[in-house]
N, C-alpha and C positions, 0 to 999 in steps of 0.2 A: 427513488427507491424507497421500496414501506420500509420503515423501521425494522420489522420482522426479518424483511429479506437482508435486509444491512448485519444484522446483529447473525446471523446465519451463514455469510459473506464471510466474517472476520473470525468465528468459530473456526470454516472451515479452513482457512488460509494459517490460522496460528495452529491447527493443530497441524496440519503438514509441514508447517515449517520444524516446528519441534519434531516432526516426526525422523525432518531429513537432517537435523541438528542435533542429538539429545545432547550434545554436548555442552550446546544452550543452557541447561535445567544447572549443571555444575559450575557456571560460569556465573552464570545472573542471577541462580534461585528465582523460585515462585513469582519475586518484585518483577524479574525480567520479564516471565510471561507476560503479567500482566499489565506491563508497560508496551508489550508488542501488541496486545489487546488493543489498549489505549491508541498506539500509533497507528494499527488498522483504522480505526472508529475517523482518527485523524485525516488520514488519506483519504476515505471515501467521504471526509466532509469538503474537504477541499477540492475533489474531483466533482460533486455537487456543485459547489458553490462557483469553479470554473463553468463548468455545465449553464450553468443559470447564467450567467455571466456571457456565454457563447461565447469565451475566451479561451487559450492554452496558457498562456502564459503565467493567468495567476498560478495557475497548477504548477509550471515551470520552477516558478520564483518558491511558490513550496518545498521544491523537489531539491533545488539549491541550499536552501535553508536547514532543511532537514539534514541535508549530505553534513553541514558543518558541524551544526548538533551531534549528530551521532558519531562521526567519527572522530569527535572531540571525546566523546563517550566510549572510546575504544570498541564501537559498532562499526564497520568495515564498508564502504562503499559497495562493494557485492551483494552483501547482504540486504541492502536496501533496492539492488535490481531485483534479487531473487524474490523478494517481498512483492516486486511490483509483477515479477513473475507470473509469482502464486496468486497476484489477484485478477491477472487475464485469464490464467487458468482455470480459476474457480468461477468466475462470472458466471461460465457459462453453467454453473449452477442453481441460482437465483435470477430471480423475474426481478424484470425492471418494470414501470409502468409505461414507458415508452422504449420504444428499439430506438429513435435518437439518443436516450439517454445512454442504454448499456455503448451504443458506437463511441461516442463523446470520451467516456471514460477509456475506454482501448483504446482510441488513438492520444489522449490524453498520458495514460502510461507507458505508453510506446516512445511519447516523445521526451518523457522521463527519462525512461530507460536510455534514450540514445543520451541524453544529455551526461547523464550518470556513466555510460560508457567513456564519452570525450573525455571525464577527469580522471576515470580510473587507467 
């Protein structure tokens, strides 16, 4: 995925998420957005980087990690599906360079999602 389209990807996925949260803004302030920023840029590096890999698992093992992170962080395992949600969602806004790649990344967060489901 170009740069362009990445940075475009994670625009659109945080500003919905704020949109479906504002209650987000009162909670985290500004640092929060921009750590959701941050954790989008994150996720679609590690969906890359599984991608390139032709693996799920590293993604997986991400997906795990993350969970303890955040909800150590009083960030709510939900919240990290809804995230994975909004970026099947939005994909299909943004060009990928290959259609293996965007498939990769869906079934990728799909297998998140189920995983993140099993502990919630």
């Amino acid at each position: 995925m170009r740069i362009s389209e990445k940075q475009k990807l994670v625009e659109l996925v945080v500003e919905d998420i704020y949109q479906a949260y504002p209650e987000l803004v009162g909670r985290f302030g500004e640092s929060g957005r921009i750590r959701t920023l941050e954790d989008n840029h994150h996720h679609l590096d590690h969906l890359d980087t599984a991608f390139q890999m032709g693996n799920s698992t590293f993604f997986l093992d991400y997906t795990n990690w993350l969970n303890s992170v955040l909800t150590s962080r009083g960030v709510g395992t939900q919240l990290i599906i809804d995230n994975y949600e909004r970026l099947l969602k939005w994909m299909e806004e943004v060009s990928f360079e290959q259609s293996e790649e965007r498939e990769a990344y869906q079934e990728y967060l799909r297998a998140g999602i189920k995983e993140l489901d099993s502990r919630s």
